[in-house]
Every structure is written in structure tokens, then in C-alpha cells.
ROPA-612443 format. One record per residue (C-alpha): x, y negated, z negated. Coordinates in steps of 0.5 Angstrom, whole numbers, padded with zeros to 4 digits, always signed. Each point is the difference from the previous one (the first is absolute). Layout:
XYZ;...
***
This chain:
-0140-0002-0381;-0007-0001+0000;-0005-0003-0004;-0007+0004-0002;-0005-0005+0002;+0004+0001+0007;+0000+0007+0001;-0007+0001-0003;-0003-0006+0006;+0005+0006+0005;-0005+0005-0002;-0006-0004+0000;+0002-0002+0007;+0001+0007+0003;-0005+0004+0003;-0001+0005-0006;-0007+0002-0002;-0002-0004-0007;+0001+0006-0004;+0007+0001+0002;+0001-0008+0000;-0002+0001-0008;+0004+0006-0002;+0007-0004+0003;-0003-0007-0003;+0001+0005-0007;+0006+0003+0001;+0004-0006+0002;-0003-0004-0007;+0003+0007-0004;+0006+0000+0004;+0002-0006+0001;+0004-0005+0005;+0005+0007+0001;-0007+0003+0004;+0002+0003+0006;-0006-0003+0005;+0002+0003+0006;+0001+0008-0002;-0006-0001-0003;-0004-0003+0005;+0003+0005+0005;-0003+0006-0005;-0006-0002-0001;-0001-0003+0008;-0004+0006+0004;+0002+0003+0006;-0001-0005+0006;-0006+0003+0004;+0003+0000+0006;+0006+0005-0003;-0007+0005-0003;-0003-0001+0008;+0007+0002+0002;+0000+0006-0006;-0008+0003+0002;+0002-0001+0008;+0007+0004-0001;-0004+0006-0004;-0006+0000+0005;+0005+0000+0006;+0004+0007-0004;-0007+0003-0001;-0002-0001+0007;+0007+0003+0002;-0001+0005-0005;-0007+0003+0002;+0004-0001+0008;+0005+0004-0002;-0004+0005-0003;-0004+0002+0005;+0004+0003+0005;+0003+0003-0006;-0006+0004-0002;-0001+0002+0006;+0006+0003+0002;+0001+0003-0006;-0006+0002-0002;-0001+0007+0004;+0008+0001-0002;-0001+0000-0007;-0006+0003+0000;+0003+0006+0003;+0006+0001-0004;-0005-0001-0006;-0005+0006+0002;+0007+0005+0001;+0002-0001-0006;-0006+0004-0002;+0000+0004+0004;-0006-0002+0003;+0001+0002+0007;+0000-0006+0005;-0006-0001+0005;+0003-0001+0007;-0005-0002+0005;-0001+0005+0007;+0002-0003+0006;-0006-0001+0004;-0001+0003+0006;+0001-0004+0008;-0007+0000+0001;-0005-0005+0003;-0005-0004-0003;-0007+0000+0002;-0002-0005+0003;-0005-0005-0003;-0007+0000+0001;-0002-0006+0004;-0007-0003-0001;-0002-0001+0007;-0007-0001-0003;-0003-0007-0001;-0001-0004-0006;-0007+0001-0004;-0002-0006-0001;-0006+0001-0003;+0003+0001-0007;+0000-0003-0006;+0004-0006+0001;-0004-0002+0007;-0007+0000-0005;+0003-0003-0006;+0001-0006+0005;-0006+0000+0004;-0004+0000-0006;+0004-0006-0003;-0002-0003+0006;-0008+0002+0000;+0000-0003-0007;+0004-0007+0001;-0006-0001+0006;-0005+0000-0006;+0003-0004-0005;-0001-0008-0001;+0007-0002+0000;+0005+0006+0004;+0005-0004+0000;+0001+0001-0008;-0001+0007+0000;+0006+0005-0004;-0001+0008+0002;+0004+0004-0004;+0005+0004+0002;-0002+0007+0004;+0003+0005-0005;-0006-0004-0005;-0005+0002+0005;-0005+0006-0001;-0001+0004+0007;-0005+0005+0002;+0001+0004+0008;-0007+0001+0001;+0001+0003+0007;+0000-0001+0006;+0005-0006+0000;-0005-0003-0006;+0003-0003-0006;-0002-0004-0007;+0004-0004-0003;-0002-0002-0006;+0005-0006-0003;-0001-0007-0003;+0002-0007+0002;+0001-0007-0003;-0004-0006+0004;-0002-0007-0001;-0007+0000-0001;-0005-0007+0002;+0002-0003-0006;+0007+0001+0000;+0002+0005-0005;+0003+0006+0003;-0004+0006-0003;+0001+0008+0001;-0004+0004+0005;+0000+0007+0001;-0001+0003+0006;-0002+0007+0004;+0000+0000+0007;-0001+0005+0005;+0004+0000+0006;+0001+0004+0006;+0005+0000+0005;-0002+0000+0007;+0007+0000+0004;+0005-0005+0004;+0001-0002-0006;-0007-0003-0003;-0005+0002-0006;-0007-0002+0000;-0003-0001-0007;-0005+0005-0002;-0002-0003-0007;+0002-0005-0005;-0002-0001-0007;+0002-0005-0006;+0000+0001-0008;
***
């Protein structure tokens, strides 16, 4: 039979926590030399982490499963049921006609060439007009094109008023708004009608 002072050095060498270690340090001294140290460290002993690893994989692995089978299932059944249900109702049951063999019409092709004097080309070419006037171009940031503001003046005209982010002389980057007027003038080129900085 062992000792107390034996059994208590056993728990302070186990791998326990030191509440745990406390609590079986207290029963041993009340209960005696008869205490059985072994069950009561398998009681208070938490699972392994490898067993809770193989718990929460296991349960993953049967919602997956689940949620696979499931599936197919809904699908399948569904129409089934919802049709039984419906004619316990009374509610008559919709079946859908039997399309006629026709033919569909052909889609429409554009042959036409794309326009390139739209939004896009003028947001572009005016980024390029406005980086040609700033001291550092390299630096520059321009938002995106849904932040831009544009007018069709006519006549393959556009303003394109929005804002970029630049170093200045100095090395700051600062926000300067800009318009620029822009018209497009074919094989894909714009020239710059006008230009102003806020």
C-alpha cells in the first residue's frame, strides 16, 4: 500500500492542471492511504486532443454527408410531393403544355463595328491629357470609371469630370479635380479640346 507523501509526489508529477492537482492533493489527505489515485486521475483527466480532433472531424464529415445526400433527395422528391400534397386539396395540379416543334429564330448578329468614341475611350484619353500636366505622373491614382461624371456633348465630344491623386513639387500627394473636354477623331485617337484643374 502506498504512502500519502508517495501518492501526493504522483499527482504533482502528472500532467494535470494545478487546480486539479490541488483538489486530488485534498481528497488524498481526507481519505487516506486507501485513496485510489489511478481512477481518480483517469476522472479528472480531459479528453486527449487527438480523440476531441477525431470527434469534431467525425461529426464534420457526417454534415457533409448529410447535406450530399440531402440534396439529390430535395430535388427528386420535391415535385413528387408537392403534387400529392396539392391534390389532397383539391387544388387541381398544373401540368405544363407540350411546347410545339418550332423553330427558333435566329439570333441577331451585329455586324456593325464597335463604337469607340464612348464613355470608356474619353475616360481613358483624358487620364492620359491630365497625366501629360502633372509634375510627378508617375504618382498618379484616378478612380474607378463608375466614379467619373460624363457629359456627350455631341458630335463625338465628351467632359469628363473627375479627380486624381499626385505628388506635388514637394512630394505631397495631393487631389486635384479636373474637366477635360475630349473628342474622338477616329482610328482610334482624341484630341483635347479643353482642360481645367480645381
Amino acid at each position: 500500500m502506498p504512502s500519502i507523501d508517495s501518492l501526493i509526489q504522483q499527482v504533482r508529477e502528472s500532467g494535470l492542471s494545478q487546480k486539479q492537482k490541488d483538489e486530488l492533493v485534498k481528497r488524498i489527505v481526507r481519505e487516506g492511504p486507501d485513496f485510489d489515485l489511478l481512477s481518480a486521475i483517469a476522472a479528472t483527466e480531459p479528453p486527449s486532443e487527438k480523440k476531441a480532433k477525431i470527434l469534431i472531424s467525425e461529426s464534420k464529415a457526417m454534415s457533409i454527408f448529410a447535406a450530399v445526400l440531402m440534396i439529390p433527395l430535395f430535388l427528386v422528391f420535391y415535385p413528387v410531393a408537392s403534387r400529392w400534397i396539392d391534390s389532397f386539396r383539391g387544388e387541381p395540379v398544373a401540368v405544363a403544355p407540350v411546347p410545339k416543334a418550332t423553330s427558333a429564330p435566329a439570333p441577331r448578329v451585329d455586324t456593325s463595328p464597335p463604337r469607340e468614341d464612348t464613355e470608356g475611350g474619353a475616360y481613358v484619353w483624358a487620364k492620359g491629357f491630365v497625366e501629360e500636366r502633372l509634375r510627378s505622373p508617375s504618382t498618379a491614382k484616378f478612380p474607378w470609371i463608375w466614379n467619373a461624371h460624363f457629359t456627350d456633348m455631341g458630335n463625338r465630344t465628351w467632359k469628363v469630370v473627375s479627380y486624381v491623386d499626385a505628388q506635388n513639387a514637394f512630394g505631397a500627394e495631393i487631389r486635384k479635380y479636373f474637366e477635360a473636354e475630349v473628342q474622338y477623331v477616329g482610328n482610334g485617337q482624341w484630341k483635347l479640346i479643353s482642360i481645367k484643374f480645381e
